[in-house]
C-alpha atoms as a printed R data frame, in Angstrom:
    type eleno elety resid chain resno       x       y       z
1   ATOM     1    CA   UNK     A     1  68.812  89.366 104.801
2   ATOM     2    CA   UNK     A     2  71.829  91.942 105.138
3   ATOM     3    CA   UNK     A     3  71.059  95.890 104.213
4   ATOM     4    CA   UNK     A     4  73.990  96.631 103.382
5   ATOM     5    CA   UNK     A     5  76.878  94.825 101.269
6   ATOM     6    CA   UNK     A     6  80.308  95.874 101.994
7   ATOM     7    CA   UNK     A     7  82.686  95.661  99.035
8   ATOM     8    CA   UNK     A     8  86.608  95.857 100.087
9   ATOM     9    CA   UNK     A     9  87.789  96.578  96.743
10  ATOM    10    CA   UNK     A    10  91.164  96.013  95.112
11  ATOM    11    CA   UNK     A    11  92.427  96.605  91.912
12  ATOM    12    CA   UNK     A    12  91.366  92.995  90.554
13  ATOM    13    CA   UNK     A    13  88.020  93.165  92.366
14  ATOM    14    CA   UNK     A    14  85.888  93.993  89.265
15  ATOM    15    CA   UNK     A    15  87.835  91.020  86.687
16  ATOM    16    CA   UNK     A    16  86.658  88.524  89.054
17  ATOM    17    CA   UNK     A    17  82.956  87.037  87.573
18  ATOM    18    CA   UNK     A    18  82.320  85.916  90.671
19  ATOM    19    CA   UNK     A    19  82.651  89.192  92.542
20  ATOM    20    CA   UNK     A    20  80.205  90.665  89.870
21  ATOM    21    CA   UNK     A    21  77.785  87.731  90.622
22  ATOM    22    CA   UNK     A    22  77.569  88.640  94.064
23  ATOM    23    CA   UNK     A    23  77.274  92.648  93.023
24  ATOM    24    CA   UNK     A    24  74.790  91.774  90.314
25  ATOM    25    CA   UNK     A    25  72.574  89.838  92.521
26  ATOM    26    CA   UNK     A    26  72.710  91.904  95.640
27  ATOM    27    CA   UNK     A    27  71.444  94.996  93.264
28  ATOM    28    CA   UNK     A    28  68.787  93.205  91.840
29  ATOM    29    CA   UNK     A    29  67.580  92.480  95.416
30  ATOM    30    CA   UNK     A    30  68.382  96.325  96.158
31  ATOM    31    CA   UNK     A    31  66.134  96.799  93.210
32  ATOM    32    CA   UNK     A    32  63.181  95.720  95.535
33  ATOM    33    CA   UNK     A    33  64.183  97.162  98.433
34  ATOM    34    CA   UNK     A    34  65.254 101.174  98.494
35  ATOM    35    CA   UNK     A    35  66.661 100.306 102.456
36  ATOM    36    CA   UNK     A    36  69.611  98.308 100.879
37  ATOM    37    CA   UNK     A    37  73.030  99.597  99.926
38  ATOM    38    CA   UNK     A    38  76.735  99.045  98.645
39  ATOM    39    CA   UNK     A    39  79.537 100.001 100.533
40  ATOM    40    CA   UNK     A    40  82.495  99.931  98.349
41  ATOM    41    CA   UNK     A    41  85.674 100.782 100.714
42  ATOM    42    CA   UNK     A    42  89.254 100.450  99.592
43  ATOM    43    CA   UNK     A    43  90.967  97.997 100.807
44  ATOM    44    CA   UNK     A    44  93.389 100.168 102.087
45  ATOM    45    CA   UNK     A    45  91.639 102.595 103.779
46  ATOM    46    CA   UNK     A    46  91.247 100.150 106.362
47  ATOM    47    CA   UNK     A    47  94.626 100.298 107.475
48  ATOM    48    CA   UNK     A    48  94.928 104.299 106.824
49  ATOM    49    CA   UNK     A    49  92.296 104.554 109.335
50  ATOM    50    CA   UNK     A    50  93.637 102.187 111.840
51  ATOM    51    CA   UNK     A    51  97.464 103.534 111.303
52  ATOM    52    CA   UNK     A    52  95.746 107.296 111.743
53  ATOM    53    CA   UNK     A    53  94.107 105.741 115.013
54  ATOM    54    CA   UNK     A    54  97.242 104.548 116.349
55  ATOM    55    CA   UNK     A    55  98.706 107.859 115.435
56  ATOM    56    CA   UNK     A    56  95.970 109.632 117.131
57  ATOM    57    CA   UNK     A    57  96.777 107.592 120.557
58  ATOM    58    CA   UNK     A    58 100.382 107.827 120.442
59  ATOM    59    CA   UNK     A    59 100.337 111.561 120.077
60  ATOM    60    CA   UNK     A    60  98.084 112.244 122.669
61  ATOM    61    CA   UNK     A    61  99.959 109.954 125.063
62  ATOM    62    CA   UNK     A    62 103.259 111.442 124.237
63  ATOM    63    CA   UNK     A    63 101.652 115.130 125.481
64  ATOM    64    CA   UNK     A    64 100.231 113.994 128.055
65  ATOM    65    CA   UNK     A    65 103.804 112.408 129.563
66  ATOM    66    CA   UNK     A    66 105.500 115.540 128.256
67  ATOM    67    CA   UNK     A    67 102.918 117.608 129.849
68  ATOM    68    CA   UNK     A    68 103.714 116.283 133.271
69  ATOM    69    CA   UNK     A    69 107.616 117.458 132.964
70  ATOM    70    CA   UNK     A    70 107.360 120.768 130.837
71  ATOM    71    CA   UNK     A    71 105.179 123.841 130.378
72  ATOM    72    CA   UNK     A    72 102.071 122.803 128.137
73  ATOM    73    CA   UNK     A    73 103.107 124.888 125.015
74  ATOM    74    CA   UNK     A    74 106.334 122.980 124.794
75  ATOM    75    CA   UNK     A    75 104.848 119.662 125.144
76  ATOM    76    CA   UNK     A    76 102.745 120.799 122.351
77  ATOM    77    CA   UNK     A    77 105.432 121.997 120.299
78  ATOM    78    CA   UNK     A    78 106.915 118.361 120.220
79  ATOM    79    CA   UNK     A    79 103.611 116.724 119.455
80  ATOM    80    CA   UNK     A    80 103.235 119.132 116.751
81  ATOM    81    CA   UNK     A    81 106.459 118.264 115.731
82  ATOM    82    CA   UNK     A    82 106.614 114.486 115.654
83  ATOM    83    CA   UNK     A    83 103.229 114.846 114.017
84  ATOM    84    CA   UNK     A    84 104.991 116.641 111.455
85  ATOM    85    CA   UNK     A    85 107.340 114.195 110.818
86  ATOM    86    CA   UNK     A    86 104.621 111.217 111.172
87  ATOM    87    CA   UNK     A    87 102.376 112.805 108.606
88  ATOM    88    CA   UNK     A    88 105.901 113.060 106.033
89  ATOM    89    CA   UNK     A    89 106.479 109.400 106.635
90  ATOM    90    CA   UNK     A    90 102.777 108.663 105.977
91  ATOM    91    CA   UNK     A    91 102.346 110.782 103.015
92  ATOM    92    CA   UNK     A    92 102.651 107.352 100.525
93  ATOM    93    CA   UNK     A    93 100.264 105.545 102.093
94  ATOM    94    CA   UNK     A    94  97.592 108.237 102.457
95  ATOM    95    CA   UNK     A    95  97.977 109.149  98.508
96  ATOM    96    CA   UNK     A    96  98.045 105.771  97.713
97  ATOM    97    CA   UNK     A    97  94.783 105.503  99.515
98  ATOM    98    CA   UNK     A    98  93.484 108.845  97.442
99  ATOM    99    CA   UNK     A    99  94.661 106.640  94.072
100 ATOM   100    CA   UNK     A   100  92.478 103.721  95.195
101 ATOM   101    CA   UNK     A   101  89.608 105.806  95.853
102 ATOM   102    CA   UNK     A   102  89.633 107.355  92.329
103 ATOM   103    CA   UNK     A   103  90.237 104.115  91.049
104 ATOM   104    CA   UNK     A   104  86.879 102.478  92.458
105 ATOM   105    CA   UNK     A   105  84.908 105.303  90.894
106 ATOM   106    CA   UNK     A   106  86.746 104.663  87.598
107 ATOM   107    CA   UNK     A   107  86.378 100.939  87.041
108 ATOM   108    CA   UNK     A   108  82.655 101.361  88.578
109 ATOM   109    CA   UNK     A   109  82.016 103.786  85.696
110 ATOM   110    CA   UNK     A   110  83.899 101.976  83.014
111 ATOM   111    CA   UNK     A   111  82.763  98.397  83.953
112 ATOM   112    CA   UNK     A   112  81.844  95.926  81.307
113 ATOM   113    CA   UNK     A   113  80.640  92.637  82.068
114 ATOM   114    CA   UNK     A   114  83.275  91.292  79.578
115 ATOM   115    CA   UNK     A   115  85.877  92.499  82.015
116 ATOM   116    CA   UNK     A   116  85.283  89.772  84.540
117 ATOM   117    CA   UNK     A   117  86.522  85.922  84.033
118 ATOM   118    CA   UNK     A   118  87.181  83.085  85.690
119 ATOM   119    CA   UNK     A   119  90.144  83.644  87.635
120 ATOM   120    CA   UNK     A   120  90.376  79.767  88.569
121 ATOM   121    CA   UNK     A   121  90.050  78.926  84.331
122 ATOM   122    CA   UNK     A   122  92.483  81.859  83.622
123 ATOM   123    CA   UNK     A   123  95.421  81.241  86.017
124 ATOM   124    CA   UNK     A   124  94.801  76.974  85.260
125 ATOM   125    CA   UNK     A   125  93.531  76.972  81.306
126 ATOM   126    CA   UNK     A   126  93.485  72.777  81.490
């Protein structure tokens, strides 16, 4: 009954058969219905976005308590700055999240169904 399937992807997602079950059969009922989609998100974009959030808040709460004790270009001038220094700090995280995305579209494009196994038989052969 859902429109949409939301796939939070990670490296593994694609090797696990029963991940590609549930892909598999949600396109076959997208097949049917053209108001259907897949949503595949990184799994850690979710955190970029929330970290850029928080961010977001703490800048704008920083001028406005600086903006209250100096002239409005210099309370802007340290926002700017620790933004500066935020965005240095972040830099990993926000290419690593650049990586993932590339990485979806690769294994989407290069998937074979011979890929994906049993991750319970594979980590426990017995």
């Amino acid at each position: 009954r859902s429109d949409t399937l939301l796939v939070l992807w990670e490296a593994t997602y694609l090797t696990r058969l029963w991940c590609v079950y549930e892909l598999a059969v949600f396109s076959n009922l997208r097949a049917s219905d053209s108001s259907k989609k897949t949503l595949v998100i990184p799994l850690f974009h979710g955190a970029v976005v929330f970290g850029a959030k928080v961010v977001f808040a703490l800048l704008t709460a920083v001028y406005l308590g600086l903006r209250q004790q100096v002239e409005a270009h210099e309370a802007f001038g340290v926002a700017a700055a620790l933004l500066l220094v935020i965005l240095v700090a972040a830099m990993p995280f926000l290419l690593q999240n650049c990586v993932d995305v590339a990485r979806v579209r690769e294994q989407l494009a290069a998937f074979k169904l011979s890929y994906a196994e049993w991750h319970c038989c594979a980590a426990n052969p017995e």
